[in-house]
N, CA, C, O and CB atoms as a CASP TS submission, in Angstrom:
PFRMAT TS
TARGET T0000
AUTHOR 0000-0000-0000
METHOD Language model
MODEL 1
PARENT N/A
ATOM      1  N   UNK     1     -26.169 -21.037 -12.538  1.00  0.00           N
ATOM      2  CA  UNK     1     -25.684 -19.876 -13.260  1.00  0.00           C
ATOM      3  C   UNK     1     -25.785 -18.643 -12.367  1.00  0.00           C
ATOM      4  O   UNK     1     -26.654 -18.520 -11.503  1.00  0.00           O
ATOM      5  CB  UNK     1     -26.477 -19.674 -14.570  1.00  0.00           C
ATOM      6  N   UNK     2     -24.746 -17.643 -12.656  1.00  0.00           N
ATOM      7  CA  UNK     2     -24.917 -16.437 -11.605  1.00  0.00           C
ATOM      8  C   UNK     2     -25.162 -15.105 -12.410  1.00  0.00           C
ATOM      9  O   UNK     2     -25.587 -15.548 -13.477  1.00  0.00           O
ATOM     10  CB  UNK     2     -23.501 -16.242 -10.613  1.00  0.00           C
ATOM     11  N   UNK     3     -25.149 -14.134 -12.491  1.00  0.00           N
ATOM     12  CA  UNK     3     -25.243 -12.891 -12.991  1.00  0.00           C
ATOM     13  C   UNK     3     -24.100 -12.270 -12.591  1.00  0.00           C
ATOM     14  O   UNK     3     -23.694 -12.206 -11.430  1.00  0.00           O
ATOM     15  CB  UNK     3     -26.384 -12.209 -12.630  1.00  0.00           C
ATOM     16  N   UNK     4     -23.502 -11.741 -13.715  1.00  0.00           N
ATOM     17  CA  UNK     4     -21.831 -11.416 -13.530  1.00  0.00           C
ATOM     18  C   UNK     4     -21.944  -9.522 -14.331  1.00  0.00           C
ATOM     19  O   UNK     4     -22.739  -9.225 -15.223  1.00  0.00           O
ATOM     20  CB  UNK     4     -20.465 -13.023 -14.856  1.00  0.00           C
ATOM     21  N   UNK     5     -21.423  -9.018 -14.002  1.00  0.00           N
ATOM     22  CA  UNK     5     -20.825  -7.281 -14.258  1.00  0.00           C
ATOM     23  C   UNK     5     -19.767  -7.078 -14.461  1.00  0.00           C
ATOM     24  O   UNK     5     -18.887  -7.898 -14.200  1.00  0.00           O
ATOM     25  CB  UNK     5     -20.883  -6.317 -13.295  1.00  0.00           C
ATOM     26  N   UNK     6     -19.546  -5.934 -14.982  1.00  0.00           N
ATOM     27  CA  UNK     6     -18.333  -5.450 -14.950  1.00  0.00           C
ATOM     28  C   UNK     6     -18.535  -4.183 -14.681  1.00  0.00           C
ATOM     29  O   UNK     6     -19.509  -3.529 -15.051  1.00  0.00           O
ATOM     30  CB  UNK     6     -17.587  -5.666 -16.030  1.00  0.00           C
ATOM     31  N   UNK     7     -17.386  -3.698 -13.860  1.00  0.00           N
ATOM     32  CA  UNK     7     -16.842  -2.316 -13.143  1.00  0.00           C
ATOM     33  C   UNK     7     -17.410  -1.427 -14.333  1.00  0.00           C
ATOM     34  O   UNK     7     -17.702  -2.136 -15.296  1.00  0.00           O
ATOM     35  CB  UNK     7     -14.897  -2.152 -12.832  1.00  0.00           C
ATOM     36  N   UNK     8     -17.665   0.021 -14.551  1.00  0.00           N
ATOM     37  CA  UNK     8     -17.154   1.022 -15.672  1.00  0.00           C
ATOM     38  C   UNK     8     -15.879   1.405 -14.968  1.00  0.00           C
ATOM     39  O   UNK     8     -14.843   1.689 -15.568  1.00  0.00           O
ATOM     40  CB  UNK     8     -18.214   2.427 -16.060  1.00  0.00           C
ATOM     41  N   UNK     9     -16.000   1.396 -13.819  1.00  0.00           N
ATOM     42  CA  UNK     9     -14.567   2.196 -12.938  1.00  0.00           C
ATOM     43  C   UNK     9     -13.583   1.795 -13.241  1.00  0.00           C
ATOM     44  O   UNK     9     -13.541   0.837 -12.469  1.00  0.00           O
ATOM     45  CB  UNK     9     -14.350   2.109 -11.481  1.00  0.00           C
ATOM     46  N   UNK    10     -12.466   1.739 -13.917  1.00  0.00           N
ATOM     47  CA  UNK    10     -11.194   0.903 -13.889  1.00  0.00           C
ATOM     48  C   UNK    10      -9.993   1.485 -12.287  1.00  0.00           C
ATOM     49  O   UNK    10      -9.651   2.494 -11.670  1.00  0.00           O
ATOM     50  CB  UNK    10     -10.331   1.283 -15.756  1.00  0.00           C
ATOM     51  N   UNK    11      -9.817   0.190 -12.316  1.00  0.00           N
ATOM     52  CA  UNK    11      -8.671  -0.109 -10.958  1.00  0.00           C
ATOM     53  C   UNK    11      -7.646   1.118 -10.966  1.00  0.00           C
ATOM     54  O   UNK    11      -8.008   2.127 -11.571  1.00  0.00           O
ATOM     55  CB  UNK    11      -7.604  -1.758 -11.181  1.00  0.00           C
ATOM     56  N   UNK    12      -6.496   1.114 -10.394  1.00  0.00           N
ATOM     57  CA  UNK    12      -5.855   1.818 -10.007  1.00  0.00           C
ATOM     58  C   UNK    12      -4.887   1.280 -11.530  1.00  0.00           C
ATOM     59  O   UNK    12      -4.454   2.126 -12.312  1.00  0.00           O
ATOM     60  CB  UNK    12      -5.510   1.722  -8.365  1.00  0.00           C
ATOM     61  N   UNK    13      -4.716   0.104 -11.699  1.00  0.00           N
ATOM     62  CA  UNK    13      -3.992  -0.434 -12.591  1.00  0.00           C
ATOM     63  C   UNK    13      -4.593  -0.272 -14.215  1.00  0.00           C
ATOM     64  O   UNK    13      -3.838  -0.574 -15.138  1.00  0.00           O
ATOM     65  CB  UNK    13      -3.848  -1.825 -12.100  1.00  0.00           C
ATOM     66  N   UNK    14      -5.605   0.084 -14.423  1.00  0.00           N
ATOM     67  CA  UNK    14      -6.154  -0.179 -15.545  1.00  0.00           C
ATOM     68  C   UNK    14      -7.572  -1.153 -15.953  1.00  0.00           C
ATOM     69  O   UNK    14      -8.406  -1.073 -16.856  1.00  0.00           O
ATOM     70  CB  UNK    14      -5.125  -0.599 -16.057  1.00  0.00           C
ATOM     71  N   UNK    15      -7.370  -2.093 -14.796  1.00  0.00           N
ATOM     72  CA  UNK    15      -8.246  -3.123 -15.354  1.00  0.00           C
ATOM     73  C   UNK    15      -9.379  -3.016 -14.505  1.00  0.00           C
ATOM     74  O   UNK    15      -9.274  -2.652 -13.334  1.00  0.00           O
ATOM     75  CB  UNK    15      -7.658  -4.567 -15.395  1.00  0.00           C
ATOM     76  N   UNK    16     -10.924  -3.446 -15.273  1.00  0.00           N
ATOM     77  CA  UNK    16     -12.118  -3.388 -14.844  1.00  0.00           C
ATOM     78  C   UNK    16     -12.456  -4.668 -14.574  1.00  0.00           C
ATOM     79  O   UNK    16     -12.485  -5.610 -15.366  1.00  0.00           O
ATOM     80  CB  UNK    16     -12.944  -2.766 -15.649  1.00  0.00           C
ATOM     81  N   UNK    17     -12.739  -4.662 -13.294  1.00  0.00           N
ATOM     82  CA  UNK    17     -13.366  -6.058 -12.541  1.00  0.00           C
ATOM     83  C   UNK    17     -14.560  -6.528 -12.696  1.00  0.00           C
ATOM     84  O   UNK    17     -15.490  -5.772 -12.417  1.00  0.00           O
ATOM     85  CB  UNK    17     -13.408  -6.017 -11.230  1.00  0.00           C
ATOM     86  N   UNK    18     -14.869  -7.941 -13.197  1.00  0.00           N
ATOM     87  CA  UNK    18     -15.753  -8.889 -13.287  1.00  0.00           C
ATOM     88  C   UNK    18     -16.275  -8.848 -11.623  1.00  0.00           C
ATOM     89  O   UNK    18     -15.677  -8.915 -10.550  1.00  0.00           O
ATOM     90  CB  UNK    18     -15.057 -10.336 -13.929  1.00  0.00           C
ATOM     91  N   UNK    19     -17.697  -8.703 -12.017  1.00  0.00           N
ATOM     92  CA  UNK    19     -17.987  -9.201 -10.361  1.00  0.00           C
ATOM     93  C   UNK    19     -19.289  -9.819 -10.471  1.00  0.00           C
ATOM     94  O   UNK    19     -20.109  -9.406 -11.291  1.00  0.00           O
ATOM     95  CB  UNK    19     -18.075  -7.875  -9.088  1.00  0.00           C
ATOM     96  N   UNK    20     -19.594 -11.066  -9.465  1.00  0.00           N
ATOM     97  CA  UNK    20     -20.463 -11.797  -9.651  1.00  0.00           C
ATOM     98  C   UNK    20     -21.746 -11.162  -8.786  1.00  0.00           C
ATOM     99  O   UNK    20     -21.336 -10.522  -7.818  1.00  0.00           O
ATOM    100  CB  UNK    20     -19.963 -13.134  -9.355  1.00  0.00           C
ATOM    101  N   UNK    21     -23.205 -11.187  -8.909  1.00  0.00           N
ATOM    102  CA  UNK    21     -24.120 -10.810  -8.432  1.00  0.00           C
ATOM    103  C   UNK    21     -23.775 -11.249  -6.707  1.00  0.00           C
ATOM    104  O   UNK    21     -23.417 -12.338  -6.260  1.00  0.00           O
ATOM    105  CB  UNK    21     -25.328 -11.373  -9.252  1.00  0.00           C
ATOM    106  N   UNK    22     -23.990 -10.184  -6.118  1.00  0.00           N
ATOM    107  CA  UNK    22     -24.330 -10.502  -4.388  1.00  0.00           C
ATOM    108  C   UNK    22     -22.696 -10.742  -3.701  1.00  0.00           C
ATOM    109  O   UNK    22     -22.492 -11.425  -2.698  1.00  0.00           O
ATOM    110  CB  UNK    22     -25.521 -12.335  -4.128  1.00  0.00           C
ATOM    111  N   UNK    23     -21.680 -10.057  -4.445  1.00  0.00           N
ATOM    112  CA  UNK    23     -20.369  -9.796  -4.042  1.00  0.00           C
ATOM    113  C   UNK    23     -20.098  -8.320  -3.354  1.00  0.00           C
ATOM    114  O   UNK    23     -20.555  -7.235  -3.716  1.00  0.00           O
ATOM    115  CB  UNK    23     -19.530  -9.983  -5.271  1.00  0.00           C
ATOM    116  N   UNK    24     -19.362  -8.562  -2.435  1.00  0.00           N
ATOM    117  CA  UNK    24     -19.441  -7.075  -1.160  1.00  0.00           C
ATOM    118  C   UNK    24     -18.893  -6.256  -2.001  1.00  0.00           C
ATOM    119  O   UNK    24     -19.135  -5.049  -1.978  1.00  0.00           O
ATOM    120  CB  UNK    24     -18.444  -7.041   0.532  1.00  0.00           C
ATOM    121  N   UNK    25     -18.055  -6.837  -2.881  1.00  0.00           N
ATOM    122  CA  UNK    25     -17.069  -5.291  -3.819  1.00  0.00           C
ATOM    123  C   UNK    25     -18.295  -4.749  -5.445  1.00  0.00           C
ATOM    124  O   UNK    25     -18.268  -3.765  -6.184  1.00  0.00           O
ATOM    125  CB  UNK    25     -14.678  -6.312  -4.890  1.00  0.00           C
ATOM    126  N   UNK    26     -19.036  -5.743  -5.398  1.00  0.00           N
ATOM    127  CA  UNK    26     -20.060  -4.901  -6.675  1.00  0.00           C
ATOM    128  C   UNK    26     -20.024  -3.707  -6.497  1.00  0.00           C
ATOM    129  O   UNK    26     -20.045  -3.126  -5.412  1.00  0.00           O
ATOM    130  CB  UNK    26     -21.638  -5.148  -6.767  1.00  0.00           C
ATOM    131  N   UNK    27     -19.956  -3.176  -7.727  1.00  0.00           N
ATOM    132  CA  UNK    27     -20.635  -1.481  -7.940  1.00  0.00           C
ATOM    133  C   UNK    27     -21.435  -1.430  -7.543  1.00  0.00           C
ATOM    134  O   UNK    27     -22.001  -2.413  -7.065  1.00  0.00           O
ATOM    135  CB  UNK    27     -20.988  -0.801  -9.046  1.00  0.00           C
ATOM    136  N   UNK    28     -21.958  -0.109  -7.531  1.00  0.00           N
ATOM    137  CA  UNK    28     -23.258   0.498  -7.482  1.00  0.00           C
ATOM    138  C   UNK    28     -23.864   0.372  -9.130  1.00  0.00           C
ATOM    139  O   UNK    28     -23.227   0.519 -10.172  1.00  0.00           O
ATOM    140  CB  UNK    28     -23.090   2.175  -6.873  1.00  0.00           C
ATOM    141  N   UNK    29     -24.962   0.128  -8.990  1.00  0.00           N
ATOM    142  CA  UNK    29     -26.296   0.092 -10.328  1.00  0.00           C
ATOM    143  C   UNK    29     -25.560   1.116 -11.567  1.00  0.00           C
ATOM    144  O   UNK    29     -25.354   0.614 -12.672  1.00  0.00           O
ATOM    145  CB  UNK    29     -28.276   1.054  -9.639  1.00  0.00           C
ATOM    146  N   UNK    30     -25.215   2.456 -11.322  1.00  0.00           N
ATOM    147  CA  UNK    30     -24.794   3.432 -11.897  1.00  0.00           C
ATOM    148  C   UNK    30     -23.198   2.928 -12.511  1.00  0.00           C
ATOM    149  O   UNK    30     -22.707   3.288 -13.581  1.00  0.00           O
ATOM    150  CB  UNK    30     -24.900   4.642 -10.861  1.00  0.00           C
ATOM    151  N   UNK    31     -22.729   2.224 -11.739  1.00  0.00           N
ATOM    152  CA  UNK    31     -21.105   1.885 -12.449  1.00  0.00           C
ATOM    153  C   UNK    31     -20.882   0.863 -12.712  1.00  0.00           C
ATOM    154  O   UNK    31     -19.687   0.572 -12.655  1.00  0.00           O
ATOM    155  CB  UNK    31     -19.933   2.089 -11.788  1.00  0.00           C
ATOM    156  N   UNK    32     -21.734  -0.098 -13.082  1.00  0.00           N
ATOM    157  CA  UNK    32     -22.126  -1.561 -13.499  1.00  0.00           C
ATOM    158  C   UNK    32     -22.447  -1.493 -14.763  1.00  0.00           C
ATOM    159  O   UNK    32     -23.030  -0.534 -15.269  1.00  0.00           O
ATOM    160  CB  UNK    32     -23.269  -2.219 -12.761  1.00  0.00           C
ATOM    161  N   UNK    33     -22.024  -2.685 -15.457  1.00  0.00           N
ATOM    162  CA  UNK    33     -22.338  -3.473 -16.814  1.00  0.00           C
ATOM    163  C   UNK    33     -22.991  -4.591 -16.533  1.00  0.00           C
ATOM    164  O   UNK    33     -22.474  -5.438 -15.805  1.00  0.00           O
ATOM    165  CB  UNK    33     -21.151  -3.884 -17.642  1.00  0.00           C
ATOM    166  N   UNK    34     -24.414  -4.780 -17.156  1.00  0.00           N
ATOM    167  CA  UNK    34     -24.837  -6.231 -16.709  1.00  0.00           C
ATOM    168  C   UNK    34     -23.970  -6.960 -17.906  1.00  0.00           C
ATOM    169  O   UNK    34     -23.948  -6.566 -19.072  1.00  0.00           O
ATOM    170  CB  UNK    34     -26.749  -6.593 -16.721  1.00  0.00           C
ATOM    171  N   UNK    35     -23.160  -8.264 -17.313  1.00  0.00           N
ATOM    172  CA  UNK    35     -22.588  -9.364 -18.505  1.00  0.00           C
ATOM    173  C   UNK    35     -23.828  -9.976 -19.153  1.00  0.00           C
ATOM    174  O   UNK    35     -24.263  -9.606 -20.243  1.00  0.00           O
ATOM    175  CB  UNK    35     -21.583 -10.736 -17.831  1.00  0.00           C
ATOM    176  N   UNK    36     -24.336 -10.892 -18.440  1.00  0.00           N
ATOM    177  CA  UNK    36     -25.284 -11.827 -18.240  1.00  0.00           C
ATOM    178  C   UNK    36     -25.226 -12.723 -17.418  1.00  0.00           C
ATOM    179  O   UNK    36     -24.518 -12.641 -16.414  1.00  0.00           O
ATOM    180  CB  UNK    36     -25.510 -12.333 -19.097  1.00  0.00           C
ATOM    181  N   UNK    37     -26.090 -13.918 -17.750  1.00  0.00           N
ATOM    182  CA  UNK    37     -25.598 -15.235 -16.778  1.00  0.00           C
ATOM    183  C   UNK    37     -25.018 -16.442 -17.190  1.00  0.00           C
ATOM    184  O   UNK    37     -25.363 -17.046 -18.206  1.00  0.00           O
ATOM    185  CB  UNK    37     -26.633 -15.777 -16.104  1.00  0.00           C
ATOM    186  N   UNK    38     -24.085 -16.824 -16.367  1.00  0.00           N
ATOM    187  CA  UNK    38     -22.697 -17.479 -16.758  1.00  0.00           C
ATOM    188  C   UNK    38     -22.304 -18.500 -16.336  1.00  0.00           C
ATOM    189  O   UNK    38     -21.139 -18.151 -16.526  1.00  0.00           O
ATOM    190  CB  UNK    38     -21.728 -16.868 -16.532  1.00  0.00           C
ATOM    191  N   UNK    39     -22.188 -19.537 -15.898  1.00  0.00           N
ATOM    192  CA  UNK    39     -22.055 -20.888 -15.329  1.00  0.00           C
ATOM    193  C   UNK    39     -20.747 -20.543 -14.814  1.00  0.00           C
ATOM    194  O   UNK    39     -20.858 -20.814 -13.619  1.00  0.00           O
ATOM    195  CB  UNK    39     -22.168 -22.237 -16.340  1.00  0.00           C
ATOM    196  N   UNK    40     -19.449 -20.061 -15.020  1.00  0.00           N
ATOM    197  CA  UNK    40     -18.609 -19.244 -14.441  1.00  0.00           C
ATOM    198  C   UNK    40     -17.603 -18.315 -15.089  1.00  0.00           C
ATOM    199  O   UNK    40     -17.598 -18.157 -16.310  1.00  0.00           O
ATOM    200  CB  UNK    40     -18.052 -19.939 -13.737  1.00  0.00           C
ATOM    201  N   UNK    41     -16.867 -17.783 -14.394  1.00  0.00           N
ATOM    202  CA  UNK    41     -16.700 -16.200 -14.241  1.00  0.00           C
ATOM    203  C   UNK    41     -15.114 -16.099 -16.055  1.00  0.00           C
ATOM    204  O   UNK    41     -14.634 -15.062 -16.513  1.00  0.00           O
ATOM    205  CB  UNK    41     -15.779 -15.674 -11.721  1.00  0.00           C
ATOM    206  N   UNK    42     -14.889 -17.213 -16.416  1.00  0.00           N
ATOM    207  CA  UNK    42     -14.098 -17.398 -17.683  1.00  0.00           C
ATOM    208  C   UNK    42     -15.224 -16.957 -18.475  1.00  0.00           C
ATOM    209  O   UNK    42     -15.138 -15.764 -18.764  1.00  0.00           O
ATOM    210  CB  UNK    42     -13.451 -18.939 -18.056  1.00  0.00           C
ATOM    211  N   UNK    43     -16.324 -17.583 -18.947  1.00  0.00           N
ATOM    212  CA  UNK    43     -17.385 -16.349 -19.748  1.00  0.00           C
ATOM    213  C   UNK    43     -17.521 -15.471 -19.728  1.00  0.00           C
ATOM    214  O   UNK    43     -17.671 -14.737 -20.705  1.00  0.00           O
ATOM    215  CB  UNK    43     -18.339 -16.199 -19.769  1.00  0.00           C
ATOM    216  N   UNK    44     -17.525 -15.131 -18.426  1.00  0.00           N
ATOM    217  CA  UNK    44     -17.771 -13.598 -17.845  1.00  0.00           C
ATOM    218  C   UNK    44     -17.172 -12.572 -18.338  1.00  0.00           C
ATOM    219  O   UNK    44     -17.703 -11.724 -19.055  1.00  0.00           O
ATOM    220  CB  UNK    44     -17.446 -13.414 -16.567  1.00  0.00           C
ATOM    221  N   UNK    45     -15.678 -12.605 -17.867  1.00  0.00           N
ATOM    222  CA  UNK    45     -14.394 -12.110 -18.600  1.00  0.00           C
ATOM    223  C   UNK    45     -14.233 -11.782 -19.975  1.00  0.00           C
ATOM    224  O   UNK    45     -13.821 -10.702 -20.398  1.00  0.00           O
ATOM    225  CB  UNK    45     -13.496 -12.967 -18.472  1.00  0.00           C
ATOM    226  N   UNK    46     -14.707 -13.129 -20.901  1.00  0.00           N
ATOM    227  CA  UNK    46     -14.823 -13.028 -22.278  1.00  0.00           C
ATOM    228  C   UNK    46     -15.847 -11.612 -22.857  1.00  0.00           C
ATOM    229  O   UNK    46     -15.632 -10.687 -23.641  1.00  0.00           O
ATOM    230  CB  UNK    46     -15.437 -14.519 -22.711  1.00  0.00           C
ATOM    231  N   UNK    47     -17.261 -12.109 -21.836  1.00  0.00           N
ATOM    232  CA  UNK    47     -18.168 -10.792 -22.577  1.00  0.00           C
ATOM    233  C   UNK    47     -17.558  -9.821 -22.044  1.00  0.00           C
ATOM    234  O   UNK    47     -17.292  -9.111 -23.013  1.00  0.00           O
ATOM    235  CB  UNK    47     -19.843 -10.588 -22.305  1.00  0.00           C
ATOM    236  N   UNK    48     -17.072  -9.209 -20.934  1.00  0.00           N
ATOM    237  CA  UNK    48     -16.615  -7.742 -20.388  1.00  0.00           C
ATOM    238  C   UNK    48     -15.302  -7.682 -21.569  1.00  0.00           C
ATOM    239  O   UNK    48     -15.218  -6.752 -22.371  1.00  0.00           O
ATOM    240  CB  UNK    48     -16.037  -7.673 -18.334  1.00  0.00           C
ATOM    241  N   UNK    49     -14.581  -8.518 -21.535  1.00  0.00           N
ATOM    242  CA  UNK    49     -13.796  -8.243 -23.009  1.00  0.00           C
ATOM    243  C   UNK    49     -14.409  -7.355 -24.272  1.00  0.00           C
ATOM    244  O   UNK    49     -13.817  -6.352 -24.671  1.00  0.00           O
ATOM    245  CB  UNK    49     -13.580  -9.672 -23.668  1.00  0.00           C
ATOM    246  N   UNK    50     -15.447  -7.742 -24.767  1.00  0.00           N
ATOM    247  CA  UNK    50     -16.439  -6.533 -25.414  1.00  0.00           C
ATOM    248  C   UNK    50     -16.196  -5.767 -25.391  1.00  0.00           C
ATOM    249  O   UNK    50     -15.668  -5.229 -26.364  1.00  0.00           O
ATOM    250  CB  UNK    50     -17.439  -6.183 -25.179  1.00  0.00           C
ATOM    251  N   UNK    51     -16.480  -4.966 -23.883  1.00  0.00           N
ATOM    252  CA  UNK    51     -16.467  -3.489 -23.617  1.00  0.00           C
ATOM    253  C   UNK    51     -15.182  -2.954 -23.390  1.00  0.00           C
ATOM    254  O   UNK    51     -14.817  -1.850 -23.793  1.00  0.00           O
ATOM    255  CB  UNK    51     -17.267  -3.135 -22.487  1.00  0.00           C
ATOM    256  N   UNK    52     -14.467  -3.787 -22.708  1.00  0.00           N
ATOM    257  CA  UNK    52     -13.318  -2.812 -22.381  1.00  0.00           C
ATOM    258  C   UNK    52     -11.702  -3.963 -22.412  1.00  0.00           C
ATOM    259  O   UNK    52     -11.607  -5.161 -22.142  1.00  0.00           O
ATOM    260  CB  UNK    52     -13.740  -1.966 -20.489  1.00  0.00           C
ATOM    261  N   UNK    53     -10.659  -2.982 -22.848  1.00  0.00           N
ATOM    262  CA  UNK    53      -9.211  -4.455 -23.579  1.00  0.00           C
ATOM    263  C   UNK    53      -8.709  -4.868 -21.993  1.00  0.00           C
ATOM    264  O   UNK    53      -8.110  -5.943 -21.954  1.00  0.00           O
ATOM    265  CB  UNK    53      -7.123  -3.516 -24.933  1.00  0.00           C
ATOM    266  N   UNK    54      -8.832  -4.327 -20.983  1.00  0.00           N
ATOM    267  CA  UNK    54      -8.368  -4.585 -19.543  1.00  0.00           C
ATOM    268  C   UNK    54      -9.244  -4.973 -18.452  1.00  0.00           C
ATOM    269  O   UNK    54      -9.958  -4.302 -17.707  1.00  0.00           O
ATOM    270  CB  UNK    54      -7.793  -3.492 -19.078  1.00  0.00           C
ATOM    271  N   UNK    55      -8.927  -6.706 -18.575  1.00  0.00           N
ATOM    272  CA  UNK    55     -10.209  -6.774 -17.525  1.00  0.00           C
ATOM    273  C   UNK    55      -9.703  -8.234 -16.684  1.00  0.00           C
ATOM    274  O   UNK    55      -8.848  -9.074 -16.965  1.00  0.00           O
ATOM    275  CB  UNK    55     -12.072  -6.961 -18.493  1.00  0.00           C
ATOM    276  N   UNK    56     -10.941  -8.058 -15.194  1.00  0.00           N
ATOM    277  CA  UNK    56      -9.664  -8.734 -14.561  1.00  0.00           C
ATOM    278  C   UNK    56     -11.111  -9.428 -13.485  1.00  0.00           C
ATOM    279  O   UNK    56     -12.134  -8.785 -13.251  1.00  0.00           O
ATOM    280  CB  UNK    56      -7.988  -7.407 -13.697  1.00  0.00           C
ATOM    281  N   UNK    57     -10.816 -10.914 -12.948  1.00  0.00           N
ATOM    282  CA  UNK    57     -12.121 -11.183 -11.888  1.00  0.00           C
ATOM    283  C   UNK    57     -11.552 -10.785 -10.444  1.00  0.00           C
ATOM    284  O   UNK    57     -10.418 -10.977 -10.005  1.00  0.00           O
ATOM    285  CB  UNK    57     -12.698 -13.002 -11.852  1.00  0.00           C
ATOM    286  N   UNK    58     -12.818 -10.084  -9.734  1.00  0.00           N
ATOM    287  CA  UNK    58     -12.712 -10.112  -8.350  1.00  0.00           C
ATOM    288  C   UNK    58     -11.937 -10.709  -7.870  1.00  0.00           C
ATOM    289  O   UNK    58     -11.832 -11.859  -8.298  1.00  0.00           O
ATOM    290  CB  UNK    58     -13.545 -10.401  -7.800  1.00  0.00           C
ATOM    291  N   UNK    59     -11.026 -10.295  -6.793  1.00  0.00           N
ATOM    292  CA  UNK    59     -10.452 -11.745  -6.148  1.00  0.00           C
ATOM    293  C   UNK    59     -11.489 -12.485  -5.478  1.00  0.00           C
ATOM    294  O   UNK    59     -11.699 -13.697  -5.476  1.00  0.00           O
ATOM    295  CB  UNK    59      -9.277 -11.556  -5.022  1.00  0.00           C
ATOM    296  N   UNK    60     -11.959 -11.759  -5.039  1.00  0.00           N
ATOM    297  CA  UNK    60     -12.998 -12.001  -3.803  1.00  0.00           C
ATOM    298  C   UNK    60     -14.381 -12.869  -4.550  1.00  0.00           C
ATOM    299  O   UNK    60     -14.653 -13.862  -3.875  1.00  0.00           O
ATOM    300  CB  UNK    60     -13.571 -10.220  -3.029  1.00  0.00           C
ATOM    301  N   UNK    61     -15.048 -12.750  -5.447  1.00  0.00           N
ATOM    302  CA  UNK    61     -15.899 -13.615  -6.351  1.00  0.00           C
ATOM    303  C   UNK    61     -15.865 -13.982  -7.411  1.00  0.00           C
ATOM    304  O   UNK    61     -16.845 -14.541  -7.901  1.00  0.00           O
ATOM    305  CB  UNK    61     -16.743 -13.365  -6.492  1.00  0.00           C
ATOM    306  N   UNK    62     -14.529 -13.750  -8.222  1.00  0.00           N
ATOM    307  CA  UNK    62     -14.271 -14.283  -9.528  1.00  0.00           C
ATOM    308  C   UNK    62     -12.409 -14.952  -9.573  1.00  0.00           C
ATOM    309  O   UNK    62     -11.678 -15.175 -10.539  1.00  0.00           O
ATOM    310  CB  UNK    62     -14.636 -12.814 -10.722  1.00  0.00           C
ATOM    311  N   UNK    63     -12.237 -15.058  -8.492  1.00  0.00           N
ATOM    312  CA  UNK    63     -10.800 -15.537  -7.971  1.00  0.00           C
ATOM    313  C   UNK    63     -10.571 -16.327  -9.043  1.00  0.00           C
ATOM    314  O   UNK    63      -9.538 -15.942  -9.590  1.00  0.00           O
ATOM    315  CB  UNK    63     -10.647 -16.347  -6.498  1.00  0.00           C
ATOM    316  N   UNK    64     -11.273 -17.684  -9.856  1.00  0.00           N
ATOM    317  CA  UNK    64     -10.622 -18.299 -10.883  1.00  0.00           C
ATOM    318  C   UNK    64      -9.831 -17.731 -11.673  1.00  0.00           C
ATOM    319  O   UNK    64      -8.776 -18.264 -12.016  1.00  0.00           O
ATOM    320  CB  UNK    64     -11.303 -18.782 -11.538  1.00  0.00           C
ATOM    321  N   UNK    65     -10.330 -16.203 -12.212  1.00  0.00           N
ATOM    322  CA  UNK    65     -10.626 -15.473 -13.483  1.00  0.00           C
ATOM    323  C   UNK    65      -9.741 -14.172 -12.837  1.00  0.00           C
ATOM    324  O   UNK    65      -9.610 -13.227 -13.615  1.00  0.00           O
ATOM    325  CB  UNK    65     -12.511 -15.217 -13.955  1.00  0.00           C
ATOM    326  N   UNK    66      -9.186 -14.039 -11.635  1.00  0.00           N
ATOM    327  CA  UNK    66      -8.248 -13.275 -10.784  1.00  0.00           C
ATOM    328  C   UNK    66      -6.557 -13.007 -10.991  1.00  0.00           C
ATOM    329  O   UNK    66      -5.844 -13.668 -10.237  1.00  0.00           O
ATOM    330  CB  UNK    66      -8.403 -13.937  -9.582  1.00  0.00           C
ATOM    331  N   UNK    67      -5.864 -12.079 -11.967  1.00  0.00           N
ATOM    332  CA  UNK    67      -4.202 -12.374 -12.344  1.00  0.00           C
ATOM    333  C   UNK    67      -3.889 -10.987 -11.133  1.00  0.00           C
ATOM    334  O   UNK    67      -4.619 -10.037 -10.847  1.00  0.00           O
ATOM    335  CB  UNK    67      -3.524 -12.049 -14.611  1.00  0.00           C
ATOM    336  N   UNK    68      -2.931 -11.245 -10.773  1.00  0.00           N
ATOM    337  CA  UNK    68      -2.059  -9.961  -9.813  1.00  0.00           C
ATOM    338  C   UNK    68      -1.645  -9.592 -11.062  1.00  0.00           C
ATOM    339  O   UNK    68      -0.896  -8.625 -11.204  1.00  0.00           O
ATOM    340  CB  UNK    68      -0.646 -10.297  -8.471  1.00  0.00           C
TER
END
């Protein structure tokens, strides 16, 4: 299981990125949502769904869970 976040920052597009613990694009502490921990990043997505209607995985550590 990993520890997954979400952005507060939204993208240029709207959508706030899922990012998995120990990924080069994580926020900083201050612009982070802890999700929880997730066996993978389709849960992840679901809880950041919660917080915010636009949300999208890292390419870079949540690539499953990743739409252009």
């Amino acid at each position: 299981m990993a520890k997954y976040y979400v952005n507060k920052n939204a993208q240029e597009n709207g959508d706030h990125e899922v990012h998995k613990f120990g990924c080069f694009w994580l926020p900083k502490v201050e612009n982070r949502i802890y999700l929880g921990n997730f066996t993978n990043c389709k849960d992840a997505v679901k809880e950041a769904k919660k917080h915010y209607n636009k949300v999208n995985g890292c390419y870079h550590c949540s690539r499953a869970c990743h739409t252009s």
